[in-house]
C-alpha positions as CSV (number, residue, x, y, z in Angstrom):
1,X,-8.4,-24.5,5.5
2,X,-10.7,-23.8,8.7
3,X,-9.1,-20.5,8.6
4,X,-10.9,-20.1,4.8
5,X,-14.1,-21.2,5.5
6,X,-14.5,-19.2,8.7
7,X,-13.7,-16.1,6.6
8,X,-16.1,-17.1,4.2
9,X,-18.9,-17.4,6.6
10,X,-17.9,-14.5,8.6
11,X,-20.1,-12.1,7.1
12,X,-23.5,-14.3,6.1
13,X,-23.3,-15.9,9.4
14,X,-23.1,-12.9,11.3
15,X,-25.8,-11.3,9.1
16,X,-28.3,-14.4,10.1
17,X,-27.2,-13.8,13.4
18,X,-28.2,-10.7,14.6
19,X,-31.3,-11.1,13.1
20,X,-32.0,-13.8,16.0
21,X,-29.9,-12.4,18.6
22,X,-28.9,-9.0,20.1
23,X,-26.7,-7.5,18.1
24,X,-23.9,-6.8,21.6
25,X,-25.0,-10.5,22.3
26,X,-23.5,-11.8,18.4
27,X,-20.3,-9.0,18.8
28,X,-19.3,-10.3,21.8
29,X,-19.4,-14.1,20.6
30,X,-16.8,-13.1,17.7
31,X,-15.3,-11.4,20.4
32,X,-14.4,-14.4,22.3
33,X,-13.9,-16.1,19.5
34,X,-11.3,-13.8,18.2
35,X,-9.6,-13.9,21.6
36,X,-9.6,-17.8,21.6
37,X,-8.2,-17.7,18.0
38,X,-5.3,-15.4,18.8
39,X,-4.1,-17.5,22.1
40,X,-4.2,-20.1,20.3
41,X,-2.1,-18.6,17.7
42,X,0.3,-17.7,20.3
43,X,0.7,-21.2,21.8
44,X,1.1,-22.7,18.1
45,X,3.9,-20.2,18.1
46,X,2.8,-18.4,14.9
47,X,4.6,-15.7,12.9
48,X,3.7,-11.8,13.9
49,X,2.5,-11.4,10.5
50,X,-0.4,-14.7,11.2
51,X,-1.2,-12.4,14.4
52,X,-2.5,-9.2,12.2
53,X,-5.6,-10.8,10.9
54,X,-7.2,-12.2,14.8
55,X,-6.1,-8.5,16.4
56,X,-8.0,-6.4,13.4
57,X,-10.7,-8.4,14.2
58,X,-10.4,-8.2,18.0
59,X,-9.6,-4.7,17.8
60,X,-12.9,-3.7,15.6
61,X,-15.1,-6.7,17.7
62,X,-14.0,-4.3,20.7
63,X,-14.9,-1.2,19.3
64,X,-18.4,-2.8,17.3
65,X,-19.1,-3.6,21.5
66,X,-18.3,-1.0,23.3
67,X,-20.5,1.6,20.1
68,X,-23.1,-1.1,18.9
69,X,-21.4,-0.1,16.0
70,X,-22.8,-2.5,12.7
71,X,-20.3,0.1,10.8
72,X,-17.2,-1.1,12.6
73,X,-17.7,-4.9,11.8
74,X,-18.5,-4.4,8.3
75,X,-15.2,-2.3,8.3
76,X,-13.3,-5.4,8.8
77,X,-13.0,-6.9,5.1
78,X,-12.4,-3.2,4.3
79,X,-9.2,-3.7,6.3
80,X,-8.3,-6.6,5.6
81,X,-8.4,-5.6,1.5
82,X,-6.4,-2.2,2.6
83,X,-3.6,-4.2,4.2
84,X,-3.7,-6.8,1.0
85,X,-3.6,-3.5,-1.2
86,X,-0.6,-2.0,0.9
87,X,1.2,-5.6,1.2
88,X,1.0,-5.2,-3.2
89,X,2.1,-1.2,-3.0
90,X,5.1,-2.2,-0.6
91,X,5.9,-5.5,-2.7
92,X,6.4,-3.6,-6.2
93,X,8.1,-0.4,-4.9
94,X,10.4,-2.4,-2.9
95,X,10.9,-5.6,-5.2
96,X,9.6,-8.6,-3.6
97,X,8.1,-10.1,-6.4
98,X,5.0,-11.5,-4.1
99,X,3.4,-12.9,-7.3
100,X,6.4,-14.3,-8.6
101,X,7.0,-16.1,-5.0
102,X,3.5,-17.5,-5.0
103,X,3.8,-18.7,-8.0
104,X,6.9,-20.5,-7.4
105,X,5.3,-22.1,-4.3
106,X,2.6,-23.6,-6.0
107,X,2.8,-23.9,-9.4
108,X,5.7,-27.0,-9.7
109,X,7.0,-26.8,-12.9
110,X,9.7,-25.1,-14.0
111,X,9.1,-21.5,-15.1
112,X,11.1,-20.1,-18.3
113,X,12.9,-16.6,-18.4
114,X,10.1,-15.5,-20.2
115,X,7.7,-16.3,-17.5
116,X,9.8,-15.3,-14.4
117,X,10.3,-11.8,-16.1
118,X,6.5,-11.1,-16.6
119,X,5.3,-12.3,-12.9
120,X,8.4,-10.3,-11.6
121,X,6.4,-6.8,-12.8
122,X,2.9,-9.1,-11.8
123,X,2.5,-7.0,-8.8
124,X,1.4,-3.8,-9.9
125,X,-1.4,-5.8,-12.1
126,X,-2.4,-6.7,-7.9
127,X,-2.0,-3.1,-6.4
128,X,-4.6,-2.7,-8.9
129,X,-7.0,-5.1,-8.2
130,X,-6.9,-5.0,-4.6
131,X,-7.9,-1.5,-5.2
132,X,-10.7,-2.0,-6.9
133,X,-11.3,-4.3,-4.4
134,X,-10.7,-1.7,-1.8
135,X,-13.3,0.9,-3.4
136,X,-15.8,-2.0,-3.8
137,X,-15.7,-2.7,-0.1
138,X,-16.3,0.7,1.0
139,X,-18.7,1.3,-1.4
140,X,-21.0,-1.7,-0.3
141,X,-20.4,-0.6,3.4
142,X,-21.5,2.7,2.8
143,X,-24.3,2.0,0.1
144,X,-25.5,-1.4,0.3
145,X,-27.5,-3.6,2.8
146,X,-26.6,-5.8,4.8
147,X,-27.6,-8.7,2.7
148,X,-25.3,-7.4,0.2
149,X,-22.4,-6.8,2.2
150,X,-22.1,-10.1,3.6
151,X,-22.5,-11.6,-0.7
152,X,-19.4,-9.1,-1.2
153,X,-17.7,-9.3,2.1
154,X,-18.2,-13.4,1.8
155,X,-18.2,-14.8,-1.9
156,X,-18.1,-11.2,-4.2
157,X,-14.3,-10.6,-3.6
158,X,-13.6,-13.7,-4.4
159,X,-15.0,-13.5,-7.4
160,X,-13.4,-10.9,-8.2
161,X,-10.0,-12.2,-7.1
162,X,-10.4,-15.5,-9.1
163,X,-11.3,-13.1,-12.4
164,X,-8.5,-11.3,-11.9
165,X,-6.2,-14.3,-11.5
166,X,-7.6,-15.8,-14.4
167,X,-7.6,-12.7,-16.6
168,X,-3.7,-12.5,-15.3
169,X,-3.0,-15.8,-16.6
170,X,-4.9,-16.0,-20.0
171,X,-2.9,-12.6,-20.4
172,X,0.4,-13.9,-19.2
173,X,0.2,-17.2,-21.6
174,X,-1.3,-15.5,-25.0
175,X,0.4,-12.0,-25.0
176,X,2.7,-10.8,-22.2
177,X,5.1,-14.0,-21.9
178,X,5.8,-13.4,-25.6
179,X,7.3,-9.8,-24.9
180,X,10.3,-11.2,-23.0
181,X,11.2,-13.7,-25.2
182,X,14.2,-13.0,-26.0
C-alpha cells in the first residue's frame, strides 16, 4: 500500500520539489531514499524480483546526480512500463498465463472453462497496452512539460491501465467468453 502511494507521488512531488530546492539537493534525497528502501528490502528478506523496482531507481537517482540530468529521472516510469511490457512479451511467448494468475488471486469465485480459456490468451491484449503505455511515456518525456509528465507519470497511466482493464472485462463477459463455450 505505501509502496502505491509513494509511486503515485513520485513524480508531482518531485516536480514541486525542485521548484523550491536545488535540483542535486531533491536527486540526492530520493537517492537516499532509494538506498533506505532497498536495505530495507533486504533485511525483510524480499524476493530478487521485489529488488528490481528500488535498484532502477537507485541506478537512474545515481546517474540524474552525478549529470543533473531531469532526463534520467523522468526516464524512470519509462522503465518501469518497458519491464511491465517485456514481463507481458515473456508471459505470452512462454505461457504463463500472468492475467489468468492474477485473476485467480483475486477474483474468488470459481472461473468456468469458458473463462479460464479466454484469460489464458489475455496476455497479448497486455503486451499491447503496456505498449501504448510505453510510447505514451516516451512521448511525454520527450514532448511534454514537466507538469505533464508528473499527471502521466503519476495518475495518466493509470488511467489508462484501469480503461484497459475495464475494456478487457466488458469484452471478456459480452463477447469473448461466448467463443469458448463449448
Amino acid at each position: 500500500m505505501l509502496s502505491n502511494i509513494l509511486s503515485i507521488a513520485f513524480a508531482p512531488m518531485f516536480v514541486l520539489l525542485i521548484h523550491y530546492f536545488e535540483f542535486k539537493l531533491v536527486v540526492l534525497a530520493y537517492l537516499l531514499l532509494a538506498i533506505g528502501y532497498f536495505i530495507y528490502s533486504i533485511f525483510k528478506k524480499k524476493s530478487y524480483r521485489d529488488m528490481v523496482m528500488p535498484t532502477i531507481y537507485i541506478v537512474a537517482f545515481f546517474i540524474a546526480y552525478y549529470f543533473s540530468s531531469m532526463q534520467s529521472v523522468k526516464y524512470i516510469p519509462v522503465t518501469l512500463s518497458m519491464i511491465f511490457l517485456l514481463l507481458f512479451i515473456d508471459s505470452h511467448y512462454n505461457k504463463k498465463e500472468m492475467i489468468l494468475g492474477f485473476t485467480k488471486q483475486f477474483y474468488k469465485k470459481q472461473l468456468s472453462d469458458a473463462e479460464v480459456a479466454f484469460l489464458k490468451n489475455g496476455d497479448i491484449y497486455w503486451v499491447w497496452v503496456m505498449g501504448v503505455n510505453t510510447l505514451i511515456h516516451l512521448y511525454v518525456v520527450n514532448f511534454c512539460s514537466d507538469a505533464f509528465w508528473a499527471f502521466y507519470a503519476s495518475v495518466g497511466w493509470y488511467i489508462l491501465f484501469f480503461t484497459s482493464l475495464l475494456m478487457q472485462i466488458i469484452y471478456g463477459k459480452v463477447y469473448a467468453v461466448k467463443m469458448y463455450i463449448r
